[in-house]
Short mmCIF file of the C-alpha atoms (twelve columns), coordinates in Angstrom:
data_MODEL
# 
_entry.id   MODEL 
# 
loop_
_atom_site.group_PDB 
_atom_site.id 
_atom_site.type_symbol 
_atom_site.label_atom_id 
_atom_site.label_alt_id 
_atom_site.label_comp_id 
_atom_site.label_asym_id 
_atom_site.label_seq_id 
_atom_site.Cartn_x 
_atom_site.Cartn_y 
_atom_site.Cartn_z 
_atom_site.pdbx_PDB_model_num 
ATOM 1   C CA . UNK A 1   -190.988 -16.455 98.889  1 
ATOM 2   C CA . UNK A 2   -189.766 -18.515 102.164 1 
ATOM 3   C CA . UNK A 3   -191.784 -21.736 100.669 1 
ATOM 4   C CA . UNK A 4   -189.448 -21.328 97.217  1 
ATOM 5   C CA . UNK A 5   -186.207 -20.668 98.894  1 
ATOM 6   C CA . UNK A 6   -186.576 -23.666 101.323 1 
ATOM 7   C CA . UNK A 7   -186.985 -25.898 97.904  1 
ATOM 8   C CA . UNK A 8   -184.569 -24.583 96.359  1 
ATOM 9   C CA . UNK A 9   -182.582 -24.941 99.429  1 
ATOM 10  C CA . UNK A 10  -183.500 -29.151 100.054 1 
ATOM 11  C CA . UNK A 11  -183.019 -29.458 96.124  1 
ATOM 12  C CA . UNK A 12  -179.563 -27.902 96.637  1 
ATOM 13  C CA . UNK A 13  -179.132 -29.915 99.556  1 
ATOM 14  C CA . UNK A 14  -180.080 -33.186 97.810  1 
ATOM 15  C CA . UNK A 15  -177.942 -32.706 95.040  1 
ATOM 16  C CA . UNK A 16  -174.888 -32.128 97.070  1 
ATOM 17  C CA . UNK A 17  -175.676 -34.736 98.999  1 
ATOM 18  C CA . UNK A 18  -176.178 -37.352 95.620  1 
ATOM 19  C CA . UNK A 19  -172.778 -35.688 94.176  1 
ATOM 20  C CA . UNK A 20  -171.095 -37.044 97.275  1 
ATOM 21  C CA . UNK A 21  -172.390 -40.517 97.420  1 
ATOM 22  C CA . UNK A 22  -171.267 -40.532 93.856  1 
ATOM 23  C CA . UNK A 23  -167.402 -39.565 94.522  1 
ATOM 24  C CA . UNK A 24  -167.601 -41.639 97.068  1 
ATOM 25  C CA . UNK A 25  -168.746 -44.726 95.099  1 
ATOM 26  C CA . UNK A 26  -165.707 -43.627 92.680  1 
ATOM 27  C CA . UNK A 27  -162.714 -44.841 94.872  1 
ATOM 28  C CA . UNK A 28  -159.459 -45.370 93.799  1 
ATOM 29  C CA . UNK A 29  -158.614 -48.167 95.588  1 
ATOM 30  C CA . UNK A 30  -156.543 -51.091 95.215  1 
ATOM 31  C CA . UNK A 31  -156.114 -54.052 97.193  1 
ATOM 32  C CA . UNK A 32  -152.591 -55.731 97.193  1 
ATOM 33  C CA . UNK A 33  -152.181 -59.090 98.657  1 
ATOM 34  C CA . UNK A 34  -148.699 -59.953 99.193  1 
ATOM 35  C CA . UNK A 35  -145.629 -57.365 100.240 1 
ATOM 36  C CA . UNK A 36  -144.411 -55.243 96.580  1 
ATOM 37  C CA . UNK A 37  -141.700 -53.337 96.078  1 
ATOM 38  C CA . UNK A 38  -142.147 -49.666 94.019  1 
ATOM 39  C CA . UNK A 39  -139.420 -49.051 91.520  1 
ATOM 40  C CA . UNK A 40  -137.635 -46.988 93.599  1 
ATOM 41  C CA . UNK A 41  -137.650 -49.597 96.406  1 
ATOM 42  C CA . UNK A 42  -140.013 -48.381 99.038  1 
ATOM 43  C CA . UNK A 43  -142.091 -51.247 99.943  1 
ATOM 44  C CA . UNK A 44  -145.640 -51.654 100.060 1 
ATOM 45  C CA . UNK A 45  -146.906 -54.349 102.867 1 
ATOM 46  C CA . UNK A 46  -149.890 -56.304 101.652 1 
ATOM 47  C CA . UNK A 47  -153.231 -54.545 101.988 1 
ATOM 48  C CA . UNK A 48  -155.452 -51.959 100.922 1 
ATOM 49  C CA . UNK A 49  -154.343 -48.592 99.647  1 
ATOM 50  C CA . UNK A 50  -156.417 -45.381 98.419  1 
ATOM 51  C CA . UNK A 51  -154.486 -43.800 95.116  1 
ATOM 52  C CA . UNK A 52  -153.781 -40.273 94.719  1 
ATOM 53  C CA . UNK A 53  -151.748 -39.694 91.269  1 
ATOM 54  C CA . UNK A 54  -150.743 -36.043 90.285  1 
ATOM 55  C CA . UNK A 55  -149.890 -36.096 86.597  1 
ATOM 56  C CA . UNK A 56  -148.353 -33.117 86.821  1 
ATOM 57  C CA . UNK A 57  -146.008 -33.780 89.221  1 
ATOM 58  C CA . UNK A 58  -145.591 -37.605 87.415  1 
ATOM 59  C CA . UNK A 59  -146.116 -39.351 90.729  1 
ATOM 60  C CA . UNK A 60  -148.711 -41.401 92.421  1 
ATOM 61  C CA . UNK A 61  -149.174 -41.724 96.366  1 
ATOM 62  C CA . UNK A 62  -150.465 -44.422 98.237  1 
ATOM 63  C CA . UNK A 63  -152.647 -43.832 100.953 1 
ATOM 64  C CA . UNK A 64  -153.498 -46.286 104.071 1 
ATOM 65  C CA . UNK A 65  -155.305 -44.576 107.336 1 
ATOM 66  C CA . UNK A 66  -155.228 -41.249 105.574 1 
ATOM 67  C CA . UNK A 67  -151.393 -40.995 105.865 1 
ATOM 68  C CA . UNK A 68  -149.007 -41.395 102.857 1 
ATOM 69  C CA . UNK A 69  -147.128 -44.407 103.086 1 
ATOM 70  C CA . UNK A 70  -145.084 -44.720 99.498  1 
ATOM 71  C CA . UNK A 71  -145.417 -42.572 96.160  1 
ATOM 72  C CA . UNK A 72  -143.284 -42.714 93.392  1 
ATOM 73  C CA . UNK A 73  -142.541 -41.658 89.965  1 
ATOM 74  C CA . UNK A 74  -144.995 -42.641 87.118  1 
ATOM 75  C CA . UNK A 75  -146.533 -41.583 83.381  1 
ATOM 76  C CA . UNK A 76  -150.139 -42.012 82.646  1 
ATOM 77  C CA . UNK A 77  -151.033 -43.403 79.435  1 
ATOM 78  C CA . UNK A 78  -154.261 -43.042 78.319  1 
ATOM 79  C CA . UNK A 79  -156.660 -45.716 76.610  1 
ATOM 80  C CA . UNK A 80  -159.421 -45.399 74.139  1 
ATOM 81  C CA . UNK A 81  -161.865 -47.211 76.398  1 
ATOM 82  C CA . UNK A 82  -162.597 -47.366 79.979  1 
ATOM 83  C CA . UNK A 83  -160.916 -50.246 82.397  1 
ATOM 84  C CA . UNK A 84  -163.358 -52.824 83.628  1 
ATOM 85  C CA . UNK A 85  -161.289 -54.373 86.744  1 
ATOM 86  C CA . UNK A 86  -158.963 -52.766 88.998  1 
ATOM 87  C CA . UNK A 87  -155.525 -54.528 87.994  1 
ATOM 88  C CA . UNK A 88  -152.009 -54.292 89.177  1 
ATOM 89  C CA . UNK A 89  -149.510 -55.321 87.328  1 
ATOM 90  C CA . UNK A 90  -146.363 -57.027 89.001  1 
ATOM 91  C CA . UNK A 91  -142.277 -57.851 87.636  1 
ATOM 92  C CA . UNK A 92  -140.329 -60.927 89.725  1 
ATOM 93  C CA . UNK A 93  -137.170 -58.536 90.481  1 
ATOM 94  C CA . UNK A 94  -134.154 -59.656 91.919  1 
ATOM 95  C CA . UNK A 95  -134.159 -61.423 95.547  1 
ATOM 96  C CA . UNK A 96  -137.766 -63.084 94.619  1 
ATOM 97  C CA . UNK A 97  -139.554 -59.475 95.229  1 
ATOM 98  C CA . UNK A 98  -142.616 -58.647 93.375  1 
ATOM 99  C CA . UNK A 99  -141.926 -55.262 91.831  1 
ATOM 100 C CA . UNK A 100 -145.092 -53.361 91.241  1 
ATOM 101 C CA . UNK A 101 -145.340 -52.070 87.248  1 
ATOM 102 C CA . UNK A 102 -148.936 -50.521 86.506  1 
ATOM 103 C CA . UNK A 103 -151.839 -49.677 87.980  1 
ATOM 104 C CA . UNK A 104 -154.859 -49.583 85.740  1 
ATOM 105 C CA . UNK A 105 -157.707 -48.070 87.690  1 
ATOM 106 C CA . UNK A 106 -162.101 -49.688 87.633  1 
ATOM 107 C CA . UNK A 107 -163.945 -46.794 84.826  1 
ATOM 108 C CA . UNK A 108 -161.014 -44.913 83.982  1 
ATOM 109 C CA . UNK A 109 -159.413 -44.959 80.682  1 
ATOM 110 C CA . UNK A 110 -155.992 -44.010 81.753  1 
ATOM 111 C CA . UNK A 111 -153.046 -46.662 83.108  1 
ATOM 112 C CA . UNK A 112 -150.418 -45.858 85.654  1 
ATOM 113 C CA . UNK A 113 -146.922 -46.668 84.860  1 
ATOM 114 C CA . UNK A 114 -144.588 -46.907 88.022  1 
ATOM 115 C CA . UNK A 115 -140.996 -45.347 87.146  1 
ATOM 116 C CA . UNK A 116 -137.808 -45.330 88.791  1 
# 
């Protein structure tokens, strides 16, 4: 009885512990590499940001040293196949500032649209 509930125990344990690697592996990151501007003018300085979108709420955060830096506004749109990259998509707004548009995330099917 102890010999089965110690394997079931390290096969729990092993599991768990292959479930986390794979979130893990599955970061939202993106890497920006000049200053941007979100629609509603907060600006993002160049570097690299976790993202946290809550379509409920319509609105994506940006993460950097596990404190919220910027959200804003957004709609999802989703695609009939999976996105191979990581891309950002950016609009030359007024005052030379690169405005940032989308966000279209590595293996998920769904884009980010920034909103105002």
């Amino acid at each position: 009885m102890l010999s089965r509930m110690l394997k079931t125990g390290a096969i729990f344990v092993t599991g768990a512990f292959l479930f986390a690697s794979i979130a893990l592996g599955a970061s939202k990151t993106i890497k920006i590499t000049q200053d941007v501007v979100l629609p509603g003018g907060q600006t993002l300085k160049a570097g690299e940001y976790s993202v946290v979108v809550n379509e409920k709420l319509d609105k994506v955060e940006f993460i950097q040293n596990s404190k919220v830096v910027a959200s804003s506004s957004c709609k999802c749109t989703i695609g009939k196949k999976k996105n191979p990259d990581t891309q950002i998509q950016l609009q030359q707004s007024s005052g030379n500032v690169q405005e940032l548009q989308q966000i279209q995330l590595k293996g998920e099917t769904r884009t980010i649209n920034l909103t105002s």
